[in-house]
Short mmCIF file of the C-alpha atoms (twelve columns), coordinates in Angstrom:
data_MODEL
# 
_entry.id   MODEL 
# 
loop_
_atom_site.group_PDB 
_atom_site.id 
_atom_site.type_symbol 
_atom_site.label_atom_id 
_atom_site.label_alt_id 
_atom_site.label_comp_id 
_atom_site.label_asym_id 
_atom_site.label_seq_id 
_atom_site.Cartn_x 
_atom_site.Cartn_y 
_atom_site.Cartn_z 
_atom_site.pdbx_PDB_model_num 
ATOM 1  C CA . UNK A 1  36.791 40.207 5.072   1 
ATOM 2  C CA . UNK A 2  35.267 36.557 4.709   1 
ATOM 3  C CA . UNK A 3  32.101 35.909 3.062   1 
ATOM 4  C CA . UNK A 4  31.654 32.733 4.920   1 
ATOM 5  C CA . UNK A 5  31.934 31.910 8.779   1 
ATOM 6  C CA . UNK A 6  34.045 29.001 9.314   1 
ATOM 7  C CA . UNK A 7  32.195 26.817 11.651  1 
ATOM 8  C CA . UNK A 8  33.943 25.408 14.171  1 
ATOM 9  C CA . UNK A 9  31.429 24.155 16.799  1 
ATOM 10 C CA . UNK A 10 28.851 21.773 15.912  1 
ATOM 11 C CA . UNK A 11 25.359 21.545 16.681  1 
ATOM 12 C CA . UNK A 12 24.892 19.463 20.091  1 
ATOM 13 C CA . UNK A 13 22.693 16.521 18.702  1 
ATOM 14 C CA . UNK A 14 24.716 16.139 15.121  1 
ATOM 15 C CA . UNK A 15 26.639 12.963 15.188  1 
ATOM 16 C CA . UNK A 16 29.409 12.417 12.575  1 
ATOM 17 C CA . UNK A 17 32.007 9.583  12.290  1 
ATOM 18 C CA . UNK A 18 35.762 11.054 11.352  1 
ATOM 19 C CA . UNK A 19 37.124 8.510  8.568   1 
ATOM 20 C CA . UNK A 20 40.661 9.493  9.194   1 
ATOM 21 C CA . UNK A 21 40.491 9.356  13.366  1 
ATOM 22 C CA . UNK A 22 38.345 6.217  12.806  1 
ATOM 23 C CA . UNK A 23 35.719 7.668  15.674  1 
ATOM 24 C CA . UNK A 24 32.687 9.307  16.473  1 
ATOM 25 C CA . UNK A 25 32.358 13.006 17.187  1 
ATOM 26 C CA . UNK A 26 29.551 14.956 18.554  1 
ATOM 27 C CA . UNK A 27 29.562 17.956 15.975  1 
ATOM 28 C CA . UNK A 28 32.005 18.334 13.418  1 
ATOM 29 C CA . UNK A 29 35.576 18.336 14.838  1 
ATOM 30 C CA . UNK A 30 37.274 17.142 11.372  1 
ATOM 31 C CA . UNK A 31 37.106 18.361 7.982   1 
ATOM 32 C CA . UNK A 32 34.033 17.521 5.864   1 
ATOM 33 C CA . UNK A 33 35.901 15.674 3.477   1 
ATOM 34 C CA . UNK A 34 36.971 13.533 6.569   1 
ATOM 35 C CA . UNK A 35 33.802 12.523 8.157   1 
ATOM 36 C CA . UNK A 36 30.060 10.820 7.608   1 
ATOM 37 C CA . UNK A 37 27.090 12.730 8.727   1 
ATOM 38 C CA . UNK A 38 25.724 14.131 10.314  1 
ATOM 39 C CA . UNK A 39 23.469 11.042 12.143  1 
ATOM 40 C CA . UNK A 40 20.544 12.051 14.666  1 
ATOM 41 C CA . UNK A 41 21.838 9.314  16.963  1 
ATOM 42 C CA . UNK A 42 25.735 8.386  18.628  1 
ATOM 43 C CA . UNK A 43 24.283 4.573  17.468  1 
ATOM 44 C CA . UNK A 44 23.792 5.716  13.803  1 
ATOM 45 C CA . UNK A 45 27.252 7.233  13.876  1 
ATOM 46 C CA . UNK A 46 29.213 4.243  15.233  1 
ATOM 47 C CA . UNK A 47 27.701 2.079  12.337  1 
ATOM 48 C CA . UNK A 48 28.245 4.599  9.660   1 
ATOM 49 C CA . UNK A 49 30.513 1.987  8.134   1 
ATOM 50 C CA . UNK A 50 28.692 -1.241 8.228   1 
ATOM 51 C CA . UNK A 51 25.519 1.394  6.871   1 
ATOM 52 C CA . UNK A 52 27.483 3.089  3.911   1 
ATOM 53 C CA . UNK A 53 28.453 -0.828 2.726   1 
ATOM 54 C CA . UNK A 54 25.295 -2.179 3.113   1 
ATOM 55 C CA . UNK A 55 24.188 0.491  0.306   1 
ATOM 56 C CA . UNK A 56 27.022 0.037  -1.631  1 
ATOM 57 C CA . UNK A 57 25.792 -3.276 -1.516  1 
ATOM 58 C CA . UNK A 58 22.692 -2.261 -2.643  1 
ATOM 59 C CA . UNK A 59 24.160 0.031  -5.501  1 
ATOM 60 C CA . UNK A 60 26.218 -2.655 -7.105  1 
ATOM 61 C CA . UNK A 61 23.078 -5.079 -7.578  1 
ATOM 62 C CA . UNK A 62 20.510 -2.790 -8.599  1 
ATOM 63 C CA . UNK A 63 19.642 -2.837 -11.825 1 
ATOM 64 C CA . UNK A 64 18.056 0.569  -12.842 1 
ATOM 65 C CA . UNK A 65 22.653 1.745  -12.242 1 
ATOM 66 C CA . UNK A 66 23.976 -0.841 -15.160 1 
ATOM 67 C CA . UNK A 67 22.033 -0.889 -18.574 1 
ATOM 68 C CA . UNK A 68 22.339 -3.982 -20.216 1 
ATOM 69 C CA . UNK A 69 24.863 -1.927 -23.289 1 
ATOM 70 C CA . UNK A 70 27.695 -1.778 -20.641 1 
ATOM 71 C CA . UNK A 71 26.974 -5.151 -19.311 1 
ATOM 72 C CA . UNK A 72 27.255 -6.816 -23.006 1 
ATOM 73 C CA . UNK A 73 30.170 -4.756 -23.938 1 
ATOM 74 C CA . UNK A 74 32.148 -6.341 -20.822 1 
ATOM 75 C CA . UNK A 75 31.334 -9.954 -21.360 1 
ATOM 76 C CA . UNK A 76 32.291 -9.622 -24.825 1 
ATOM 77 C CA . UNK A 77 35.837 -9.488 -24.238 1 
# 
């Protein structure tokens, strides 16, 4: 007997993009490990790349993620 109930039918409203289909899907229809969400909006899902570069973006030049050790050890090479 399972601990756990798979589920298989999203909630309508949940928005997710599938990585691996390259689309948007109302509720998840692909593995978690496949997919971005969930988004309150069909919009926020559709842009769920251009929105997780934009913070990668952001990642990469904010300075509180690199201390200025593991900055000085690169240019030193």
């Amino acid at each position: 007997m399972a601990l756990f109930k798979k589920r298989t039918v999203g909630k309508p409203g949940e928005w997710y993009y599938c990585l691996e289909h390259k689309k948007v899907e109302e509720g998840p229809e692909c593995p978690a490990k496949d997919r971005f969400g969930p988004y309150a909006s069909r919009q926020e899902a559709e842009h769920a790349m251009e929105t997780a570069a934009e913070r990668n973006l952001q990642w990469e030049n904010d300075p509180r993620w690199h201390d200025a050790s593991a900055r000085g050890s690169a240019d030193d090479e």
